[in-house]
N, C-alpha and C positions, 0 to 999 in steps of 0.2 A: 363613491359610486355604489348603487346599490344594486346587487346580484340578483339577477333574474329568478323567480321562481319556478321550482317544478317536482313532482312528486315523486315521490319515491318508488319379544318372544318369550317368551317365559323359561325358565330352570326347566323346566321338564322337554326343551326341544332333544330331538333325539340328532344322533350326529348324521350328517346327508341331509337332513331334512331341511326343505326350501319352503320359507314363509312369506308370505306377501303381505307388505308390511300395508296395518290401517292408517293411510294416511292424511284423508279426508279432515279437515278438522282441527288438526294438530300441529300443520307446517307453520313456521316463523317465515312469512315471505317475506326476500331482499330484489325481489326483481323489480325492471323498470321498464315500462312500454318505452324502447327508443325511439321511438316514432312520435310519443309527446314528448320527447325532451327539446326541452326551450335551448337553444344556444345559448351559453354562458359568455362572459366576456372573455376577452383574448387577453395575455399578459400584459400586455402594451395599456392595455383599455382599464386596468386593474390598479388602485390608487396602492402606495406607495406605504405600508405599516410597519414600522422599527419599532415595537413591543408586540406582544401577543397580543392579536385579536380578540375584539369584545364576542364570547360565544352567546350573549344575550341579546345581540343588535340585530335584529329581526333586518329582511331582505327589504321592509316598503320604511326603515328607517325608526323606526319604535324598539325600545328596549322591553325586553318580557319585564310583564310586572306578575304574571302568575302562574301556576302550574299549568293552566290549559293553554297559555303564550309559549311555554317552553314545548309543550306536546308539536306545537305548527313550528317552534322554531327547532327541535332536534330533527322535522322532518327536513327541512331544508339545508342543515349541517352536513348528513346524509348523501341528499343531492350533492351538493357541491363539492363533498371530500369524491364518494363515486365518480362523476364529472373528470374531476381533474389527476384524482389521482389512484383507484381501481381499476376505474371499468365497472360496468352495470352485472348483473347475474341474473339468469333464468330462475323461475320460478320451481321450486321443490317439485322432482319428477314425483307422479300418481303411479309408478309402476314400481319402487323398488322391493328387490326380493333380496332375501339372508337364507345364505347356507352353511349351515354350523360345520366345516371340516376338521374338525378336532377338538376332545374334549379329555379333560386329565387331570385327576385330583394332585396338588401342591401343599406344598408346606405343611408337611405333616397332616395331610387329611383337614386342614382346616378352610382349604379356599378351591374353588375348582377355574381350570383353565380354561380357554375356548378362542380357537381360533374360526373368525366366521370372514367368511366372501359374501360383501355385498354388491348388487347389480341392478343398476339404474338407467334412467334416460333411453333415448330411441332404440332401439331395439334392444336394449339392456347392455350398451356395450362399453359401460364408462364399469368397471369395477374399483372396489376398494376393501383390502385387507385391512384386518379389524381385530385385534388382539385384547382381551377380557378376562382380568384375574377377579372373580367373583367371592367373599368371606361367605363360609359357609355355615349358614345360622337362619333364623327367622326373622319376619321385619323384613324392610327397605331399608336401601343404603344409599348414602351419597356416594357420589362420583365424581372421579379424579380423571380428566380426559386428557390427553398431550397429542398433540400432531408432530409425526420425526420422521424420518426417510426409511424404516420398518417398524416394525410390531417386537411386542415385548421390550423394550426399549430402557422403562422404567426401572434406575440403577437400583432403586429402595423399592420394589413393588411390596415385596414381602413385610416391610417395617409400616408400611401403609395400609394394607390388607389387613393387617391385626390391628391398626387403630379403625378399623371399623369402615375402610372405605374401601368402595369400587376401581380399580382401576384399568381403566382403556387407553389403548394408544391404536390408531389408525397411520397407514403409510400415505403421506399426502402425495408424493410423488406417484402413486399410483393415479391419480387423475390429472397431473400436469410433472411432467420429469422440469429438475432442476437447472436445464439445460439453455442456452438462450437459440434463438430460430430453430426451436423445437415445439410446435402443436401437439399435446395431450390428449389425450381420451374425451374429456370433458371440453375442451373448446371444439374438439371437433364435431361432439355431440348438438352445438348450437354454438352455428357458425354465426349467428345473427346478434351476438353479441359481444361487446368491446371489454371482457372479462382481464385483467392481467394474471398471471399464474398466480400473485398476491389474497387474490379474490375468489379463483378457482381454488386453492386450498382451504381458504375460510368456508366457502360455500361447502363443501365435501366432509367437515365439521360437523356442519348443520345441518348435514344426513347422514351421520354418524348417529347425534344427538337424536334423529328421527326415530332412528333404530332403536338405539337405547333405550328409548321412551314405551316400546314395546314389550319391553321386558318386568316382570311383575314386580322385582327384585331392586330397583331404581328408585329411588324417592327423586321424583320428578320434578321438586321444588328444591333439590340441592346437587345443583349439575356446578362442575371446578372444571374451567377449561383453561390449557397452558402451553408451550410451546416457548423451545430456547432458540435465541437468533432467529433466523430467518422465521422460526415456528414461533417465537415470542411475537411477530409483525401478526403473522397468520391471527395467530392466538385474540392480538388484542381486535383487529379488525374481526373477528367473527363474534366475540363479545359487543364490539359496539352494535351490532348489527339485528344478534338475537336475542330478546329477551329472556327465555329460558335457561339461558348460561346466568346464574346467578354469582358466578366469582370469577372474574378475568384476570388473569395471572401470567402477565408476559416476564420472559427470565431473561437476560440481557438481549431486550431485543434491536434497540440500539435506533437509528437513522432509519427512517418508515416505522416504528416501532413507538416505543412509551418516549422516546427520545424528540430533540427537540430540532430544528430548523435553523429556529431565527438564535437561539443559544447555543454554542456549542463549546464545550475544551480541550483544553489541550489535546490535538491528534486525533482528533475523533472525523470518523465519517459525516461526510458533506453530501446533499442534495445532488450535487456536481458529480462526486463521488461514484457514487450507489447507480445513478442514473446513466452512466458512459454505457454505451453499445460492447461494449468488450467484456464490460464486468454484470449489472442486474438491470437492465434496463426492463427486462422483457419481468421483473416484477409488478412492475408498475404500467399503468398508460400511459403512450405515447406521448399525451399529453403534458404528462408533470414532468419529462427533458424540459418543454420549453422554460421552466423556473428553476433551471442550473443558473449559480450565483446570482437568482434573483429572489432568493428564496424570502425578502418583504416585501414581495408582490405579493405572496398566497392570500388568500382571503381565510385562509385558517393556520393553525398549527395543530403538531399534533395533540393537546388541550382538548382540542376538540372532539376528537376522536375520544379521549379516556373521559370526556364531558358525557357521549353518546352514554357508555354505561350506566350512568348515576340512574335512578337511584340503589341499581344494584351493589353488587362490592368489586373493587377491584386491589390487585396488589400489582406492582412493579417490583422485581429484585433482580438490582445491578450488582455488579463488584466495582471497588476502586480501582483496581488496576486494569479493567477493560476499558480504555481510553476511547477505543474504536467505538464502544457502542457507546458512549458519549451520555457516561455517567451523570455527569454534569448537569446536561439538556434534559435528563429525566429529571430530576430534580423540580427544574423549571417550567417541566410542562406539570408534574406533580402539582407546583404550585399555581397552574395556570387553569388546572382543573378543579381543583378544592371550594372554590365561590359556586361551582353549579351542584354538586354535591350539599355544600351546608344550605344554598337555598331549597332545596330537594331534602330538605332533615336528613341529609343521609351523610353528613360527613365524616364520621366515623366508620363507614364503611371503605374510606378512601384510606391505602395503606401504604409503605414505601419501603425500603428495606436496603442494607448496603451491605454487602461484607467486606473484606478483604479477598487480595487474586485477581485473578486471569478470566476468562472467557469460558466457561463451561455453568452447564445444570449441574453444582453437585450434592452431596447429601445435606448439605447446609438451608442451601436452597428449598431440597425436597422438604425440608421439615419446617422450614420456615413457611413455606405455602401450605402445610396442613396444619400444623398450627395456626394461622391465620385464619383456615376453614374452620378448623374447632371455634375459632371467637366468634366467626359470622354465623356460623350455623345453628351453634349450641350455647355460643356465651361460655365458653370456656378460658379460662385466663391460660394462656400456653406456662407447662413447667418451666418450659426454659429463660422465663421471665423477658424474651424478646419484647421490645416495643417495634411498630408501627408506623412510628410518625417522625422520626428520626433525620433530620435535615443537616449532610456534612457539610454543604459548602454554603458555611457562614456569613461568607463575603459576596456571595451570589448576589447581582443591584436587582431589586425588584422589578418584577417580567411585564408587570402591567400596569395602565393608569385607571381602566376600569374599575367600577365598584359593583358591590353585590345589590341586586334588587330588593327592596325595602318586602315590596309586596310576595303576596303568598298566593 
């Protein structure tokens, strides 16, 4: 069956000071007129796939043979992951203002702090606290962004700031709490859209990055956005979304995250799972309950989503021993994603990473994703002679029968 179509400040701010950001020009839009959105088909109506889905099988039945095939078909991937399993988003508010409320030199004089409020949407009443350790020096710097439930957050800020990079972390919970039959700032700010709080996080990201982008001090072309668990889901869904997050780096983000559906191992989190009304329902739309234990009915997996990125860079880093976020099924969406990437020349941009342990972001981690930024960014061979491409589970049976497209 084929799926219906449908379209998709500067260092010198002084502290108190309120800047209305230029935003004309610059947004990454992720909204969707719900009002043209074409009905998709129902799970019942949806054909039956035990391997991963072809991400090149265009909606009228044609496989992409080129780079402008893929531009029509990432927009319809898009569609139908929003569709079934986000919720659509408003378009980037025209009114957001920043107020630097705190500002304070660190780390031995070499980095400055800044805690800023920002404030957006209808009468400005969605805000978001927004934490920035800034290296203090001349030049632009990339940036290292994370979404977590406060600010300052980053266990290694300090070990990253002297390798030369920016780093922010925003409270996503400030525009949607983590709570289930609980409406947020941000859905309530526009009620007329089918957002899940999955989606309201990502989106609040992308006005983070707005922000950011105001600042003289940002190299604009090297934005690292990341988030563990629940913020690894966030993380990768706001990477496939916007183009100017040039490095998507989900950290065990598990079941809705880099993790995989129709793969799963041992003990790990199920669609079933994740989805029940008691436990995350309210991450997701309504809609993706009805694919509890029917999870090859989807017409994507999550492939798709880490497809959305290419040709930018992405990393995933699991641990072995986090069963729950279903090691494993990254793995297999890793490998389900890699054909759109090497046809997009960009396969070496796709990176994967395992350690040993348990369930946390930790230093291992943090250095593994700036090292991996030194290679994207600068071509830097990391010291710690880590690779990238690293596949544990040897025995894994191959996830797809598709092939990669000849054409260019």
């Amino acid at each position: 069956m084929i799926i219906g179509q449908f379209f998709e400040g500067a260092m010198n701010q002084m502290e108190g000071l309120v800047l209305v950001l230029p935003l004309l020009g610059m947004i990454a839009c992720t909204s969707t007129n719900l009002d043209a959105v074409s009905k998709m088909p129902t799970v019942d109506e949806l054909p039956d796939i035990r391997k991963l889905p072809d991400p090149f099988l265009m909606n009228n039945g044609k496989r992409v043979k080129s780079k402008a095939d893929w531009t029509k078909r990432r927009k319809e991937i898009k569609a139908m992951m929003l569709y079934y399993q986000y919720g659509h988003m408003p378009p980037a508010p025209k009114n957001v203002t920043a107020k630097v409320l705190s500002t304070e030199t660190v780390y031995d004089e070499s980095a400055t702090k800044m805690h800023v409020l920002l404030s957006m949407g209808p009468g400005r009443k969605i805000k978001v606290n927004v934490g920035i350790i800034i290296p203090i020096g001349r030049g632009k710097f990339p940036v290292i962004l994370k979404n977590d439930s406060d600010i300052f957050k980053v266990s290694i800020a300090e070990e990253i700031v002297k390798r030369g990079y920016i780093v922010a972390d925003y409270n996503r919970t400030d525009l949607a709490p983590d709570r289930k039959a609980t409406v947020g700032s941000a859905q309530t700010a526009y009620p007329d859209y089918d957002w899940a709080t999955l989606a309201v996080w990502a989106w609040g990201g992308m006005r983070v990055i707005d922000y950011l982008l105001t600042l003289d001090v940002v190299d604009r072309k090297r934005i690292a956005f990341t988030g563990h668990s629940r913020g690894g889901k966030t993380a990768l869904l706001a990477g496939a979304l916007d183009d100017r997050i040039a490095l998507v780096a989900p950290n065990g983000s598990g079941c809705g995250g880099a993790g995989c559906y129709r793969y799963e191992g041992k003990n790990a989190e199920t669609l079933e799972n994740i989805t029940q009304p008691r436990r995350f329902s309210y991450w997701f739309h309504p809609r993706f309950r009805d694919f509890a234990d029917k999870e090859t009915k989807l017409p994507f997996d999550q492939h798709f989503l880490k497809a959305l990125v290419a040709p930018r860079a992405l990393i995933s880093v699991d641990a072995l021993g986090d069963l729950w976020a279903n090691p494993y099924g990254t793995q297999q969406s890793h490998r389900g994603a890699k054909p759109v990437f090497d046809f997009l020349c960009a396969g070496d941009k796709l990176g994967i990473y395992y350690r040993k342990g348990g369930h946390s972001q930790n230093k291992d981690d943090w250095r593994t994703l700036v090292d991996f930024a030194d290679k994207i960014f600068f071509a830097k061979v990391p010291d710690s002679g880590k690779r990238f491409d690293k596949l544990p589970f040897r025995d894994a049976p191959e996830p797809f029968s598709w092939s990669t497209p000849k054409g260019k």
